[in-house]
N, C-alpha and C positions, 0 to 999 in steps of 0.2 A: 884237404880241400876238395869237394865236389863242384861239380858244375849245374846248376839250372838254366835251361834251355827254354825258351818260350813259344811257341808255335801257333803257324796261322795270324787272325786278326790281331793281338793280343799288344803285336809292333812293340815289344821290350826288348833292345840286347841281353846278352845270353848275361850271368853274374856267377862268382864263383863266392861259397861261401864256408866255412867250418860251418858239420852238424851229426851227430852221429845217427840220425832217426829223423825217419819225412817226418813227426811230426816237430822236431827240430828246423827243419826248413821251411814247414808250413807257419810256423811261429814267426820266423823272421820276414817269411815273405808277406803275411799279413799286417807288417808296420810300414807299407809302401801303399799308400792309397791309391795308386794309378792300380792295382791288380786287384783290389777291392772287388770289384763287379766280378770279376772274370774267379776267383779261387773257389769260389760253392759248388759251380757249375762246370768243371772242368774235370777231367781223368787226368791220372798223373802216373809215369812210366819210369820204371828207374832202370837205367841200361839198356832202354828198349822192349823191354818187359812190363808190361800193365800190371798195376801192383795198385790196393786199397786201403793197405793197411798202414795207418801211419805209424805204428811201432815198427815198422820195417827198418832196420840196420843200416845204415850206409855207411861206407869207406872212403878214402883216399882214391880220388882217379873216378870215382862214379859220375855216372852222367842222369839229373834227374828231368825228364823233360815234361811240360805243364803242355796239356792238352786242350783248346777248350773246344765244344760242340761242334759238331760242320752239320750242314745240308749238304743234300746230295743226292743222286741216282745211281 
């Protein structure tokens, strides 16, 4: 079980899901139309680690957190 974290405007509690590869949880997260806008547009960190690749490997206990754009100074 991993965990998806969502951050910033994005206002989703956090969801824990079975996946063995972000593109396994980008899968799942894309049949949730509230995250529709925000999944294109966002970086995504797994362990706190920025990470691109969705053949990326995830395990049991991982934290995968959804980033989306800021403004800023």
């Amino acid at each position: 079980m991993i965990k998806v974290e969502f951050l910033g405007p994005i206002g989703k509690a956090p969801v824990e899901m079975e996946a063995s590869t972000l593109a396994d949880v980008s899968a799942k997260l894309k049949e949730d139309n509230t995250l529709t806008e925000w999944l294109d547009k966002c970086a995504v960190a797994l362990n706190d680690t920025m990470v691109n690749d969705l053949a990326t490997v995830v395990k049991d206990g991982d934290k995968v957190s959804i980033l989306p754009p800021v403004c800023g100074g």
